[in-house]
N, C-alpha and C positions, 0 to 999 in steps of 0.2 A: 415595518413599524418599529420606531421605538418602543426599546424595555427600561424603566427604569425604577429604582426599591422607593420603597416610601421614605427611607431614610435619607433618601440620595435625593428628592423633593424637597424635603424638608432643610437640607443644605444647602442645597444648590436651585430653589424655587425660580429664582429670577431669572440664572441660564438657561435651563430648559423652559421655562416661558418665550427668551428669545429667539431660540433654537424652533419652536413647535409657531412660534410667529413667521419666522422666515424658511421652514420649511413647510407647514401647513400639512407634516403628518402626524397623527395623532401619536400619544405615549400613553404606552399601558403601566398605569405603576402596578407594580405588586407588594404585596403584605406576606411574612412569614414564606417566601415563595410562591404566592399564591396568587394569580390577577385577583384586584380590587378594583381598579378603577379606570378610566378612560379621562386623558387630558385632549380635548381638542379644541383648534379655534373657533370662536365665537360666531364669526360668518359661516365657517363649515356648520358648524350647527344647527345655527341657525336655518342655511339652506336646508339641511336636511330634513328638519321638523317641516317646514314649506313643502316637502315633496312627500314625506309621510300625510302629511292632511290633504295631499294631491290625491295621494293612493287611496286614504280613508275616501274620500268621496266617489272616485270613482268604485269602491267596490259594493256602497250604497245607493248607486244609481245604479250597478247592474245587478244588483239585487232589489231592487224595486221593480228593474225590466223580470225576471226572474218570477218574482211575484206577482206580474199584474197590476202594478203600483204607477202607470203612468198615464199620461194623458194626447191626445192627440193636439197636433198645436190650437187647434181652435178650441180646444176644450180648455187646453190651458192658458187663451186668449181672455176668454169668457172670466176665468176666475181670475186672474190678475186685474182684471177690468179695472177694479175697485181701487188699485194701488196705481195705475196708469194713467189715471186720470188728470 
């Protein structure tokens, strides 16, 4: 991963913009020495939020299995009826 200061952003934005476009690894800037922030591409991003709300659901569906929260298919035949129709 790239390291780079907030100072060094703020100079040179546009380079490491192309650089983090044609390499597609993320940069960490930091502040005072310190991680701040995460620069990464848009479609990485992107993807990723996509695969987090993958995960959120799957852990709501096996915690519903968990709880007792589901239906057999004809049971869930029965109550979709109404929107299948």
């Amino acid at each position: 991963m790239k390291i780079e200061l907030v100072t060094t952003l703020k100079r040179e934005a546009t380079k490491i913009l192309a650089e983090l476009h044609s390499s597609k690894e993320p940069v960490l800037i930091t502040e005072h020495g310190k991680p701040s922030a995460y620069l990464v591409d848009v479609n990485d991003y992107e993807l990723t939020q996509n695969r987090l709300q993958l995960l959120e659901g799957l852990a709501r569906g096996e915690m519903a299995m968990l709880e007792k929260r589901t239906y057999t298919q004809t049971e869930a035949k029965k109550k979709m009826n109404k929107w299948l129709k």
